[in-house]
C-alpha positions as CSV (number, residue, x, y, z in Angstrom):
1,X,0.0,0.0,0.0
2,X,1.6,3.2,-0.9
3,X,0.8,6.7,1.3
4,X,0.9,10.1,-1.0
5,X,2.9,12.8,1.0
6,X,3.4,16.5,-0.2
7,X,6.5,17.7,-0.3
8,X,7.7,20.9,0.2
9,X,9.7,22.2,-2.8
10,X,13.3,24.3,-1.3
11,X,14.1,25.8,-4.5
12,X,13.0,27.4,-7.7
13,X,12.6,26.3,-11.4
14,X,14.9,27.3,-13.7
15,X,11.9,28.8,-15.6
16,X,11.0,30.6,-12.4
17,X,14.7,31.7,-11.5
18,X,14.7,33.6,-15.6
19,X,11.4,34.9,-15.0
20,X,12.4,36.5,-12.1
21,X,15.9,37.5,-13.8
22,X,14.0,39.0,-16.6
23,X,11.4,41.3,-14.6
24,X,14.7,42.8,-12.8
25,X,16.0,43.5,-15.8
26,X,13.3,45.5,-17.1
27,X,12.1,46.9,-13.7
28,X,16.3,48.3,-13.4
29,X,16.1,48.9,-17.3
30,X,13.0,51.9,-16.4
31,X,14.6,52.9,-13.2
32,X,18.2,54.2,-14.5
33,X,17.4,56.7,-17.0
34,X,14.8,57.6,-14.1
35,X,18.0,58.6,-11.7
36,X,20.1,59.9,-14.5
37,X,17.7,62.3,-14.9
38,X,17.5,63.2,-11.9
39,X,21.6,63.4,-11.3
40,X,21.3,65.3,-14.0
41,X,18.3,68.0,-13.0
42,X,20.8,68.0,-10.0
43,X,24.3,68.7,-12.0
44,X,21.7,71.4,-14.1
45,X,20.5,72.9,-11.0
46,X,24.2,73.5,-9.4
47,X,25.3,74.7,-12.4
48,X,22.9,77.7,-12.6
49,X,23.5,78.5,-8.8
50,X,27.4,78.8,-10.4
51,X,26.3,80.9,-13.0
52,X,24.2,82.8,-10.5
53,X,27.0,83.6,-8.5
54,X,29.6,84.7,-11.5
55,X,27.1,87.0,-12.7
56,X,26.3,88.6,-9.2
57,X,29.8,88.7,-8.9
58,X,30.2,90.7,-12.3
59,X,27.0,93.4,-11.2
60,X,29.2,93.8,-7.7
61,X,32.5,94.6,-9.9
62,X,30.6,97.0,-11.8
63,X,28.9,98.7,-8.7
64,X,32.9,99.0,-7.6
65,X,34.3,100.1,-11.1
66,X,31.4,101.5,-13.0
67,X,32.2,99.1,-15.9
68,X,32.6,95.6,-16.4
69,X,35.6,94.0,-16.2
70,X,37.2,94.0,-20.2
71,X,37.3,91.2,-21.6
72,X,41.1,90.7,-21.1
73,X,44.6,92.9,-20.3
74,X,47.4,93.6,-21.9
75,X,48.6,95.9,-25.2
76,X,48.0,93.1,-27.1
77,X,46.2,89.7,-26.6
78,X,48.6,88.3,-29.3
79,X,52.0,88.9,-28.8
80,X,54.3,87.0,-26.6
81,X,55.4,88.7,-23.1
82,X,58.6,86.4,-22.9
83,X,59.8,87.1,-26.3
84,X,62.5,90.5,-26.0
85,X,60.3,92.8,-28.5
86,X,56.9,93.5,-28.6
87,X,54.4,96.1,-27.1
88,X,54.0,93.4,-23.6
89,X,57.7,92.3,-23.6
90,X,58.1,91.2,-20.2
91,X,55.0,91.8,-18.7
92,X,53.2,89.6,-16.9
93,X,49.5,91.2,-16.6
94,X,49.5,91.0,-20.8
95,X,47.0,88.5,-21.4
96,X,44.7,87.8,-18.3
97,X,41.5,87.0,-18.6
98,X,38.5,89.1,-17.4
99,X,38.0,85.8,-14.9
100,X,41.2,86.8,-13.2
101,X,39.8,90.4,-11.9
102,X,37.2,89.0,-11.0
103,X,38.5,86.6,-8.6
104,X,38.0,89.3,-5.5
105,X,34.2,88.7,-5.8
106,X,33.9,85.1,-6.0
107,X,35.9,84.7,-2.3
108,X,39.3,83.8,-4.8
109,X,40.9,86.7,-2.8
110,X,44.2,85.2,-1.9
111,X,44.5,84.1,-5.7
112,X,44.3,87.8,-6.8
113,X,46.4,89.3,-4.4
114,X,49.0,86.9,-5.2
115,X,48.5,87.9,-9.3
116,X,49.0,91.5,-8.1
117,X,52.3,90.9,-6.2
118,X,53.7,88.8,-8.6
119,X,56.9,89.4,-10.7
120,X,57.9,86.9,-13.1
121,X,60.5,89.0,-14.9
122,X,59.1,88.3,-18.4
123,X,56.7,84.7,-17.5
124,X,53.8,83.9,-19.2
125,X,51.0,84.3,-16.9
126,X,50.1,80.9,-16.7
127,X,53.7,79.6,-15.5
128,X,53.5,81.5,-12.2
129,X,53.8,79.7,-9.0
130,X,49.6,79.3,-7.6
131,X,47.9,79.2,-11.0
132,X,47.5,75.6,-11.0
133,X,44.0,74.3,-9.6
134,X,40.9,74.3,-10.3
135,X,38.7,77.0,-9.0
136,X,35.3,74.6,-7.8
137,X,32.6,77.4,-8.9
138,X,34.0,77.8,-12.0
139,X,33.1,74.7,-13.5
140,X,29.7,72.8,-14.6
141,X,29.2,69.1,-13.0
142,X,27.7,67.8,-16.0
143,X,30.6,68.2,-17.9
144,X,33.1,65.2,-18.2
145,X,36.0,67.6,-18.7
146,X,35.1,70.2,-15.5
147,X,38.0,69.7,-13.2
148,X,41.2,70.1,-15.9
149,X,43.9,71.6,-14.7
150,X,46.6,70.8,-17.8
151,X,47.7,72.0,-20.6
152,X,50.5,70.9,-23.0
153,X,53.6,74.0,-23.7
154,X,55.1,71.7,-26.2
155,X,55.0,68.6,-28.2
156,X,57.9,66.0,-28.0
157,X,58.5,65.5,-25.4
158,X,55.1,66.7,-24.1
159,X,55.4,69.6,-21.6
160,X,52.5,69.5,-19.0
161,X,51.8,72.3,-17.3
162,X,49.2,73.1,-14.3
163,X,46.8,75.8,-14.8
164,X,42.9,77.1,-14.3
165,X,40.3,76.4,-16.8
166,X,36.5,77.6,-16.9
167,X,33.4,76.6,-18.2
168,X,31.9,79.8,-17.8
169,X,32.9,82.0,-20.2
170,X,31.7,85.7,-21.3
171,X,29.7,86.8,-24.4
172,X,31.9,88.9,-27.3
173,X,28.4,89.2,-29.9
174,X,27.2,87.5,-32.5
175,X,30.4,88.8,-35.1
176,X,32.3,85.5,-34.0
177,X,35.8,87.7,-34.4
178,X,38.2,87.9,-31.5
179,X,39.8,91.6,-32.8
180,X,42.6,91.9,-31.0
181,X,42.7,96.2,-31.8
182,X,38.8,96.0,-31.1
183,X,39.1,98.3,-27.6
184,X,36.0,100.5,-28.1
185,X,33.4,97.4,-29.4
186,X,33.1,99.2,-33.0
187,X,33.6,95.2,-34.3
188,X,32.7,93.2,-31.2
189,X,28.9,93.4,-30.0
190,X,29.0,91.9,-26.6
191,X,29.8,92.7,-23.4
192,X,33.2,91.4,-23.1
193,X,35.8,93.1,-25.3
194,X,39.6,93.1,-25.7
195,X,41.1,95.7,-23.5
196,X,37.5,97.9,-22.9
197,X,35.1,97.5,-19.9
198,X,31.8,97.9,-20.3
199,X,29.2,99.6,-19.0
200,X,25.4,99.1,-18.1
201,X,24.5,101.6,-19.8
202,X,26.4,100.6,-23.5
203,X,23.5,98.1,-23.4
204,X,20.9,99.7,-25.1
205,X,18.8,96.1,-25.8
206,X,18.4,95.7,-22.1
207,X,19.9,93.7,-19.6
208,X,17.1,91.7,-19.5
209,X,17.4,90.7,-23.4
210,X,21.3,90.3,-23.9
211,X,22.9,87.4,-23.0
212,X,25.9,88.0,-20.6
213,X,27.6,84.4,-19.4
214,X,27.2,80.8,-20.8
215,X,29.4,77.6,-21.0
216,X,31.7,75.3,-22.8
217,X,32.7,72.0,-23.0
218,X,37.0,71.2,-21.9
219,X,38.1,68.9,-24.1
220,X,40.9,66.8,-22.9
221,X,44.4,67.1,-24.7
222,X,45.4,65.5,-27.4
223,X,49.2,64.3,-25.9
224,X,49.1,61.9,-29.1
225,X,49.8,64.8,-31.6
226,X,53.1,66.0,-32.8
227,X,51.5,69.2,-33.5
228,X,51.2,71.8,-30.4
229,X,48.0,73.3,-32.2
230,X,46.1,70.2,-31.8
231,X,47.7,69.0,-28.5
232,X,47.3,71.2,-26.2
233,X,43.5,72.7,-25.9
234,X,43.2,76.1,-24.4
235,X,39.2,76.5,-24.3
236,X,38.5,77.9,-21.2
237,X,42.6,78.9,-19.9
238,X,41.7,81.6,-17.4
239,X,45.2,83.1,-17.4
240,X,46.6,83.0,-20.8
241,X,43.9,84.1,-23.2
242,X,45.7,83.6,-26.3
243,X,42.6,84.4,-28.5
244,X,38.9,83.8,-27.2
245,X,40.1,81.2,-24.8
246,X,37.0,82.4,-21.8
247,X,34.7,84.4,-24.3
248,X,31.7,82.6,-27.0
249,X,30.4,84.0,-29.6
250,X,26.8,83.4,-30.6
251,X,27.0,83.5,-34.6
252,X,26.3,80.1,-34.5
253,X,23.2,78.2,-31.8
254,X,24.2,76.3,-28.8
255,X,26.1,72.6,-29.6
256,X,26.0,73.6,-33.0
257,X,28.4,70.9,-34.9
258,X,30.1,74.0,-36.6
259,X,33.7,74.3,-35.2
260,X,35.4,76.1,-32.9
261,X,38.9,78.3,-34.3
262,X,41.6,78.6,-31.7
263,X,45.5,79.1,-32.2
264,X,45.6,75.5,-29.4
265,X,42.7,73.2,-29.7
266,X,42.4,69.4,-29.9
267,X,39.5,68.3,-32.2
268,X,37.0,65.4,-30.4
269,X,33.9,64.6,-32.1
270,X,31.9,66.3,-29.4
271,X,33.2,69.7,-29.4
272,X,35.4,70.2,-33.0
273,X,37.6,72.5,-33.1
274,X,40.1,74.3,-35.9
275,X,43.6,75.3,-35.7
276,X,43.4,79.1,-37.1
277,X,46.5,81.3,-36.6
278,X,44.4,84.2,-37.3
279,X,43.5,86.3,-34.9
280,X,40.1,88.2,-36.8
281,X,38.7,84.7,-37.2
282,X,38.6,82.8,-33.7
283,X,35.6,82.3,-31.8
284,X,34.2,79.5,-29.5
285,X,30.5,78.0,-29.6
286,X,28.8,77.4,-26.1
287,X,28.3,73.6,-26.0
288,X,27.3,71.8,-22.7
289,X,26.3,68.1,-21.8
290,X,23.1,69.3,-20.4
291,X,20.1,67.8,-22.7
292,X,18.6,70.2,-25.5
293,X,20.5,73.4,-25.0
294,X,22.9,75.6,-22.7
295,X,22.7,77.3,-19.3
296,X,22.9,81.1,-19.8
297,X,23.0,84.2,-17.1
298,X,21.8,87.4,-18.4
299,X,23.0,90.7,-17.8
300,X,20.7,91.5,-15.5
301,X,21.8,88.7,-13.8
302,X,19.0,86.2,-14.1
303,X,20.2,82.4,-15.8
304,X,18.2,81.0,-18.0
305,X,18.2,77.8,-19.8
306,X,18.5,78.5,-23.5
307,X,16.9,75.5,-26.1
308,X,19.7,74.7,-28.8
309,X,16.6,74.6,-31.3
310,X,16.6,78.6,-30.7
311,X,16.6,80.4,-34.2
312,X,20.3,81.4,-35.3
313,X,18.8,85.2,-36.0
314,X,17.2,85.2,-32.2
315,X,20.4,83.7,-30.8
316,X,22.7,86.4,-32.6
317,X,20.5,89.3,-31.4
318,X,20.5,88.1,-28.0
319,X,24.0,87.8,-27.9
320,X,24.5,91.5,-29.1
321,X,24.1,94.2,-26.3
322,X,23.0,97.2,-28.7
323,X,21.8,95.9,-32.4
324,X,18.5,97.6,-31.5
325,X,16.7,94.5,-32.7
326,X,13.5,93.1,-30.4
327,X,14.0,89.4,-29.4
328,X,11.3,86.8,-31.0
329,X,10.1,84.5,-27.8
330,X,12.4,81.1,-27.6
């Protein structure tokens, strides 16, 4: 006589064990775009509070000054301080940035006071003793590249150098020239020109309708190259603005696949760049990683985020501070 028991099973089917498998797959498959998102809306969010601050920073310079701080110093913005002739022979507050007077008003005081003491009998600015770093509100945490401190001074062997980069860099217009003899604006539309600081009132559009900040990408080196153009990229170099190096032009929209033109510039796919030695004919795109567009802070100091479907005829007058032209909504 046989007796039926029921017996307990202690472990799953293998049809069970893939089922189960499978719906963690897809339940992990809709979650993680779900907290990229929202890393991201995070990154987004810090990056306008940065933005926030540069710009308050730039009304308190011009409450102090009466103007904004120019675009960068020197005679020139192209020839060489540590070469024995030339208009900025030996001088070392030739080609600084307007980043670098700024640095008393976002709590970078020490940095500036060391700048204004220094005497590097005929240095570059960016070999001096304290320019390497990064400064932390200077740089957008969605970007891959925020953080860079290098640059290459020469190919073969490779040279690497510490410095400070930006992602936040200042509007020159919607020409897309970097005129080095351009000190009164007559060529450049924006705010930030060459040698000439302006003022509130040169900006006839309205603060509220011209674009005063936005950001770039900072593309990594290129220590593969023989080539010191291409090796060493300067886009966003706070101390040695050899060209447009912390100023964008809006002649072209936001992540536009139209290249850069620097004198140093690596080319990856995401932010191409070309190797021009000319100095009426560099300019710099704002790119970022955030989706859809760019993060931009106004001159009256509000940040707004700007779609990189905007029109390239909006996006050129809002870059200009006194084209007299009304902007379309975007």
């Amino acid at each position: 006589m046989y007796v039926c028991t029921n017996r307990k099973r202690t472990a799953f089917t293998l049809v069970e064990l893939l089922v189960v498998i499978a719906i963690i797959g897809i339940l992990v498959g809709l979650l993680l775009p779900a907290v990229q998102q929202a890393r991201e809306a995070a990154r987004r969010m810090q990056c306008s509070n940065r933005l926030k601050q540069t710009a308050l920073a730039l009304h308190n310079y011009e409450s102090s000054y009466g103007r904004m701080p120019p675009g960068c110093v020197g005679t020139t913005i192209f020839s060489q301080p540590q070469y024995p002739t030339g208009p900025d022979s030996g001088k070392f507050h030739s080609r600084l940035g307007w980043i670098t007077l700024l640095l008393p008003y976002i709590e970078q005081g020490p940095m500036a006071d060391m700048i204004a003491n220094h005497n590097p009998n005929g240095e570059l600015p960016l070999y001096w003793n304290g320019a390497s770093g990064g400064i932390e509100t200077l740089f957008c945490p969605s970007d891959p590249g925020a953080g860079k401190t290098e640059y290459l001074r020469a190919v073969g062997p490779v040279d690497v150098r510490e410095s400070t980069f930006s992602n936040y860099v200042g509007c020159q217009g919607s020409t897309g020239t970097m005129v080095g003899t351009d000190v009164t604006g007559s060529r450049l539309d924006g705010i930030f020109i060459p040698r000439h600081g302006t003022k509130f009132r040169d900006i006839t559009d309205g603060t509220s309708n011209t674009l005063m900040l936005s950001e770039i990408l900072l593309p990594e080196n290129n220590t593969s190259s023989s080539n010191i153009g291409n090796a060493s990229d300067w886009r966003g170099l706070v101390w040695n603005v050899f060209g447009p190096t912390v100023l964008f032009s809006t002649r072209n929209p936001p992540n536009t696949r139209s290249a850069d033109r620097m004198v140093r510039c690596s080319n990856p796919q995401r932010t191409p760049c070309v190797v021009t030695g000319t100095s009426s004919s560099q300019y710099l795109h704002a790119r970022s990683m955030h989706p859809g567009g760019i993060q931009g802070a106004l001159a009256d100091g509000s940040v707004r985020f700007i779609a990189e479907t905007i029109s390239t005829t909006t996006y050129r007058h809002f870059g200009s501070r006194n084209d007299g032209n009304v902007l379309e909504p975007f």
